[in-house]
N, C-alpha and C positions, 0 to 999 in steps of 0.2 A: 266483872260479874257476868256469870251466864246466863244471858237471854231465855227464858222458856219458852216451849213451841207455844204456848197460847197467847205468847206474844207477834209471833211471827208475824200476822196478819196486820196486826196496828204498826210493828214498822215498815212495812210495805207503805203500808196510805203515809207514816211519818216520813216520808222518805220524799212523796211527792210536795213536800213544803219547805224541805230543805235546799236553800238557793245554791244554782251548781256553782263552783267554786271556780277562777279564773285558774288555776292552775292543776298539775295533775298530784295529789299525793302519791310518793311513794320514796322507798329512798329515808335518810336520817332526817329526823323532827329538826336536829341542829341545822340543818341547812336552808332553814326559811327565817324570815324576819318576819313582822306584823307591824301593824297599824297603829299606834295607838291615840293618835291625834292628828285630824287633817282641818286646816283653815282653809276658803277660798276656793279655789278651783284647782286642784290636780287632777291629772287625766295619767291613763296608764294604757298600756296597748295589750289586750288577751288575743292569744290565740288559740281557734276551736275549729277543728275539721279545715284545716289549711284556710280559715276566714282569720282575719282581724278586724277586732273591733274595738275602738277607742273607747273609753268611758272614765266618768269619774270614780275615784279612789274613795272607799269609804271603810271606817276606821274596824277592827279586827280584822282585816283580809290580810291572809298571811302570802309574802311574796318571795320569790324566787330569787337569789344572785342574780346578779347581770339584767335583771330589769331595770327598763329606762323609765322611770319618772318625770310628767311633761309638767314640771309645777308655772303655773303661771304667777305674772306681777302684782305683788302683795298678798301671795297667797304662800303655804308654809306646811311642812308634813312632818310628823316626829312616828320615829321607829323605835323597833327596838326587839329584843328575842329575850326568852327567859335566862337570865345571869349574865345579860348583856348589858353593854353601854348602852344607854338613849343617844340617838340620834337624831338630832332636826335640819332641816334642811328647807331654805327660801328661795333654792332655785335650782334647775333642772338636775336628775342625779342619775345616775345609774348606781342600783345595790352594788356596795361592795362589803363581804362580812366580813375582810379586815376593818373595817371603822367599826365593830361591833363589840369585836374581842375584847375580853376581862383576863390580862393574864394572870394564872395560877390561881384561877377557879374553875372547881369542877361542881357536878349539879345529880342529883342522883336521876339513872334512866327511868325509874316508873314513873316519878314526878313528869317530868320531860313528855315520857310517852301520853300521861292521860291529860294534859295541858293541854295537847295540841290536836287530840280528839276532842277535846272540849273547845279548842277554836275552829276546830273542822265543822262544828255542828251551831256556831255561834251564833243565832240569828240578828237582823240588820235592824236598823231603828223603824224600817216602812212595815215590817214582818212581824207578827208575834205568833207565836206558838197556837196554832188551831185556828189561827184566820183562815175563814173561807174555807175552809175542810168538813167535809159531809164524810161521816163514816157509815160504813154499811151495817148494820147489829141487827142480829138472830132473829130470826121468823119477823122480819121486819115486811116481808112481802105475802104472807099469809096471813097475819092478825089487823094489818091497819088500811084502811079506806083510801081508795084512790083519790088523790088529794090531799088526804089529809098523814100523809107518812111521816114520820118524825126521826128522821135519820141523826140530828146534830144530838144525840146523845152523849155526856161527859160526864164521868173521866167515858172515852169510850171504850167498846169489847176488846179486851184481853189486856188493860193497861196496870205495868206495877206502880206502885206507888209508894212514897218514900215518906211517911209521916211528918207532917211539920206546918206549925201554925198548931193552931188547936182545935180543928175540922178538915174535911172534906166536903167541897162546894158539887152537886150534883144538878147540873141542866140539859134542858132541855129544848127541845126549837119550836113549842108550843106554847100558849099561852092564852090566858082568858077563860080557860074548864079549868073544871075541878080535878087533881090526878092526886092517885096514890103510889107514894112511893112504900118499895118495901126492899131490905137490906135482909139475906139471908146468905149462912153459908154454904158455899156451892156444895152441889151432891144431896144435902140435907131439906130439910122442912124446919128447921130451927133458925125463925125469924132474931136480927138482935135489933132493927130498928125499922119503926111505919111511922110515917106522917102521911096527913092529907093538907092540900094547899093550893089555892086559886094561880100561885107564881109560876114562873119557867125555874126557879131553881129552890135546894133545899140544903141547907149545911146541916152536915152531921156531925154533930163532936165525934174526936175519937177512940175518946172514953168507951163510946160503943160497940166498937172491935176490937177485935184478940191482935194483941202488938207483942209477941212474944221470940220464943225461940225456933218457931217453926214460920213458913211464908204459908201466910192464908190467903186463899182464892175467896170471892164473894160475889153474888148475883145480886144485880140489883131489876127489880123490874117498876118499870111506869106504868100505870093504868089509868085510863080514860075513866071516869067513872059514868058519865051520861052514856056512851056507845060499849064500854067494856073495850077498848083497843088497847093491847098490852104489847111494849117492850121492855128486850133485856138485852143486858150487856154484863159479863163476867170483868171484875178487876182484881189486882193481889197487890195484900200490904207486905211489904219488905218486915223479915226479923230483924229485932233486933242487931245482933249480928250481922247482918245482909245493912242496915243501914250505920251500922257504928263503920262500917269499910267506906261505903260511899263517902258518909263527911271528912272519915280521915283521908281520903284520897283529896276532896273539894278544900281542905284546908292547903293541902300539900297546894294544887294548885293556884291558890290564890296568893302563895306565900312567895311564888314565883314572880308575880305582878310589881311595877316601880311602885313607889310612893305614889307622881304623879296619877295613875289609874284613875279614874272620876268612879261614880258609882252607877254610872251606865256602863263601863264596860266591863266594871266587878259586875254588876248583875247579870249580862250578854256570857260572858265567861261563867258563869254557876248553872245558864240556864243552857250552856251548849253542853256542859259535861252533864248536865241530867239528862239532855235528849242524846245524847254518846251512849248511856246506859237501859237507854228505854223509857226513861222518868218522864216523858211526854207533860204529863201532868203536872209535875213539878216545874218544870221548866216555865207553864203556863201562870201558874201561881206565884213564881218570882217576877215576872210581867207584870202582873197587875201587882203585888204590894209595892212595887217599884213607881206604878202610876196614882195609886191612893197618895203614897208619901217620898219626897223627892230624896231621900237621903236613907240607902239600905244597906242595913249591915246585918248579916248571918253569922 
């Protein structure tokens, strides 16, 4: 899917959350293994700027041939690549992706290719999606009180969004006033949704937005009601169309996953090929339904 320039800016800041990855992509998808269960303590050796540095193995990092795996006593790692054998292993290994090979199967390349943008982008069990990320949003330096600035806007300025659930969660990094929220479409004066509310957030069904065949952009602005301090941030809902491609793609790549798969690393895996597309948002939201209830299926 093609990025819009008014996304540009949110993946920049998406970008500084995104943990670097021990190895360099580039080169065929087929030529990496992954993670998909580590017991214990295994350690692996990255190399970054002619430094090495040891650390523990942790489960979707996808690895290179010819790494050496330092598995320690009673501890155990299972691998494995899309249309691949599973692999496990209880003691020291060096990759090799002949133990891998499935012979006389082959796999289609789109699938392949957005899989493994989707584990480029997979975030780690310590990370979730908008931890600790202060975005910057629109006349955020001319309308609000030193001090009292409210940067943690969300979804924030310029983010698409891919319909699902049956709202949109809107926060804020204030709390204890009274604020008005207001949902118009960008360009226009044609409000489709206001509430008022003493909370840092407000769910909006999305019954209240145009979910059709065009991608609509939408401004939403916070206001202070006691001081009048107002922020906005612009987001766009996916068409129809624009999101019937997405899930057909997020099927394709979940159909690649063994049986074994748990449903943390189906959900790490849906919530990296959302932030592969921009879905920032989405990504965040399969996070938390993940943490309300321990067993997720899309």
């Amino acid at each position: 899917m093609k990025l819009r320039i008014i996304i540009s800016i949110t993946i920049l800041f998406a970008m500084s959350f995104i943990f670097l990855m021990p190895v360099v992509w580039g080169g065929s998808p087929e030529k990496y293994v992954y993670v998909l269960n580590v017991q214990g303590d295994v350690y692996w050796e990255s190399k970054n700027k002619k430094e090495t540095e040891t650390r523990k193995l942790r489960i979707m990092e996808p690895i290179l041939p010819g790494t050496f795996l330092d598995i320690k006593k009673g501890a155990s790692v299972t691998l494995t690549c899309p249309n691949c054998k599973i692999v496990r292993k209880k003691n020291s290994y060096k990759i090799d992706m002949a133990d891998f090979e499935k012979k006389g199967l082959s796999i289609a390349g789109a699938a392949i290719s957005h899989f493994w943008k989707a584990l480029k982008s997979a975030a780690y069990p310590s990370c979730n999606p908008g931890q600790g990320i202060k975005m910057v949003v629109r006349n955020g330096k001319s309308s609000v009180n030193k001090g009292r600035k409210c940067e943690c806007l969300w979804p924030p300025d310029g983010s698409d969004i891919l319909p699902m659930g049956e709202s949109i969660t809107f926060e804020w990094g204030l709390n204890g006033r009274y604020f008005l929220l207001e949902i118009k479409e960008e360009g226009t004066n044609n409000i489709v949704y206001s509430e008022t509310t003493k909370s840092s957030s407000i769910k909006v069904p999305f019954e209240k937005l145009k979910h059709g065949t065009e991608f609509m952009v939408y401004e939403w602005t916070l206001t202070e009601e006691e001081k009048g301090n107002k922020w906005k941030a612009t987001f766009g809902l996916l068409s129809k169309k624009e999101s019937k491609e997405i899930l057909y793609n997020l099927n394709n790549i979940l159909s690649l996953l063994p049986s074994e798969a748990n449903d943390e690393i189906r959900c790490r895996l849906q919530a990296g090929y959302f932030r592969s597309e921009g879905l920032i948002y989405n990504a965040q939201y399969l996070f938390r339904k993940q943490n309300d209830a321990p067993a997720l299926r899309q």
